[in-house]
Each structure stands twice: as C-alpha cells, then as structure tokens.
C-alpha positions as CSV (number, residue, x, y, z in Angstrom):
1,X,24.5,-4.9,-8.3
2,X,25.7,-4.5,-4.6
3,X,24.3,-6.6,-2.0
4,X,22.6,-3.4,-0.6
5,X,20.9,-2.2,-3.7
6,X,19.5,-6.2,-4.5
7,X,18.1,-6.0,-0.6
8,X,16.4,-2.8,-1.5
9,X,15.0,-4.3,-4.5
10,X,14.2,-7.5,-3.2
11,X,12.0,-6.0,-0.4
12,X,10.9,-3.1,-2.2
13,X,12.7,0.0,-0.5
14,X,11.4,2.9,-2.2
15,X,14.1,5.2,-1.1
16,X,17.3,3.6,-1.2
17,X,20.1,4.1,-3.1
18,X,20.5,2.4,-6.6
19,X,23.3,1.4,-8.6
20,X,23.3,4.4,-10.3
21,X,24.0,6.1,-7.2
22,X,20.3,7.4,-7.5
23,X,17.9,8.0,-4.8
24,X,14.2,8.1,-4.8
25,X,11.9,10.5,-3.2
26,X,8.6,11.1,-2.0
27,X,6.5,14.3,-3.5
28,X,6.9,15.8,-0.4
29,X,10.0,16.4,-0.3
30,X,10.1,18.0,-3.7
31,X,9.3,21.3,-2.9
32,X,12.2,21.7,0.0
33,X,14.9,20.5,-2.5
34,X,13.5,23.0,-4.7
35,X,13.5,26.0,-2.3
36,X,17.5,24.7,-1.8
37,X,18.1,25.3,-5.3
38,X,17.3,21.8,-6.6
39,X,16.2,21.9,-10.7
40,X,12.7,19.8,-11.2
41,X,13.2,17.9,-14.7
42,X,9.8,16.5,-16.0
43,X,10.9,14.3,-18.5
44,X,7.1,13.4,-19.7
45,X,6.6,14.4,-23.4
46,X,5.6,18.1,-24.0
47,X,1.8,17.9,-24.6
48,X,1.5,15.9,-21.5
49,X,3.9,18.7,-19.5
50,X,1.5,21.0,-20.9
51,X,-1.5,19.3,-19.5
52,X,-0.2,19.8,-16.2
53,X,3.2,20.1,-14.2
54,X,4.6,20.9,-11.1
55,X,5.1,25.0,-10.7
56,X,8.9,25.7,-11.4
57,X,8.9,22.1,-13.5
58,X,11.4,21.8,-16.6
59,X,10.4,19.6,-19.6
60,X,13.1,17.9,-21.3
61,X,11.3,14.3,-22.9
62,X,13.4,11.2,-21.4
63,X,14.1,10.7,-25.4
64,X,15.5,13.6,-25.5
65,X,17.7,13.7,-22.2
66,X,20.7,12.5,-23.7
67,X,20.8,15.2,-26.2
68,X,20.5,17.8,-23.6
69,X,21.6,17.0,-20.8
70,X,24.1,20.4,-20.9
71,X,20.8,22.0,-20.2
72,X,20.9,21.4,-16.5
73,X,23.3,22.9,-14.3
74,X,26.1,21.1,-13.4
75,X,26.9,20.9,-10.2
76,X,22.7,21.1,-9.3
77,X,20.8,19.0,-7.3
78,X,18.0,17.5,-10.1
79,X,14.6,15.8,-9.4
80,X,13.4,13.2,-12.4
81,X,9.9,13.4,-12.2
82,X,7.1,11.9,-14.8
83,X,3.3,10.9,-14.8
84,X,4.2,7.5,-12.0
85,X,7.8,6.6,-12.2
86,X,9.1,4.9,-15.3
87,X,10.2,7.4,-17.8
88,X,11.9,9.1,-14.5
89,X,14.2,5.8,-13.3
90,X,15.1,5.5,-16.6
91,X,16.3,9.8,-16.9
92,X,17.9,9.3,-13.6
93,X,20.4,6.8,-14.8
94,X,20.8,8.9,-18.1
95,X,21.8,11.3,-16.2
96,X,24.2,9.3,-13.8
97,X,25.9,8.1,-16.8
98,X,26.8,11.4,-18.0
99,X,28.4,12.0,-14.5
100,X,25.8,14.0,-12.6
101,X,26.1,12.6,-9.1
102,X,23.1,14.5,-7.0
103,X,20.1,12.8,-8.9
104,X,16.8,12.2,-7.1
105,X,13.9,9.8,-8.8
106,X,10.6,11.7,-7.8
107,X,8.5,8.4,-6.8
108,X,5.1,8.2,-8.3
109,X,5.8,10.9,-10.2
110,X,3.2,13.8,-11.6
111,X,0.0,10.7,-10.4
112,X,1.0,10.7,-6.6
113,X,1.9,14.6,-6.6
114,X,-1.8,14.9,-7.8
115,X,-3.3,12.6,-5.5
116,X,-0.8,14.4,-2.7
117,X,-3.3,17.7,-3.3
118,X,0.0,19.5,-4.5
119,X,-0.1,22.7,-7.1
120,X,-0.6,21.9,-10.8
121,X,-0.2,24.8,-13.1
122,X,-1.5,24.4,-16.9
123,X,-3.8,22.5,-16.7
124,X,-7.3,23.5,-18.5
C-alpha cells in the first residue's frame, strides 16, 4: 500500500486514489461522465437492478464480473455503482485486475443517488 493511499485511508478520503489505481466519486458526477461516454455498471444482483437503477445503468452482478468482464468496452471510462458501496469497491478492483485502467467507484452507491433526488427508472 503506498504511503498516499494508507493517508487516504487513514483519514477517510472519499476520493482518492486506491491501490487499484481506482478513484471514487460522488453521484454527481455520474451523469457528466456519462454524457462523455463513460459505461454505468450496476453490479447489484438483477432483481434488485430491477427494483430501481440509474437511467442508462448496466447490470452485470459483482459475482458475475469476472465472467464478463469482455462485456464492457475496452478502452471506456466505467462507473461501479451498487445499493451504498461494497459490492462496487470490490467490482472496481475486479476490474483493475483484468487491466482496465479508467475505473471510478460510484460512492454510496444506488442509497446516496436516491437520497441525491436523482432519476430512478423501474421502480414500481
């Protein structure tokens, strides 16, 4: 762990970068990296994607990711988001390890985008 990424940590810098060469977001900035061209992954399972997602959202399940990883663009910008921010720490370094240097974890995931007032499509 480098010296900066154990500061980060240590005082609790959302937005820094990790080892993983990682950076997390806020919500707001979501929608701007989309507009660039930037692929939102929800990696939550599919009846919670279902319930409600981010418009423009892709569902692959953090179980999954692995697996599909040659679903996403290479060369894309990509956007791990989930319900508050587990499932999308751990897809970001899944994705990391398969090479994909442009990741972004989505902090507070699907929870905070809600409580931000953003658009939620599907849910009933």
């Amino acid at each position: 762990m480098s010296l900066r990424s154990a500061l980060s940590r240590l005082l609790g810098s959302a937005d820094s970068n990790s080892d993983s060469g990682t950076r997390r977001i806020g919500v707001e900035e979501v929608r701007a990296l989309q507009d660039g061209g930037a692929v939102l992954l929800d990696v939550r399972s599919p009846q919670e994607f279902r319930a409600g997602r981010a418009p423009g959202a892709k569902n692959i399940p953090v179980d999954q990711l692995a697996d599909r990883v040659g679903e996403i663009p290479v060369g894309s910008t990509v956007l791990t988001f989930c319900q508050s921010g587990g499932r999308s720490a751990r897809a970001a370094r899944v994705l990391a390890d398969h090479g994909r240097q442009d990741v972004h974890d989505v902090r507070g995931g699907m929870a905070a985008w809600q409580r931000a007032g953003l658009p939620v499509q599907g849910r009933s």
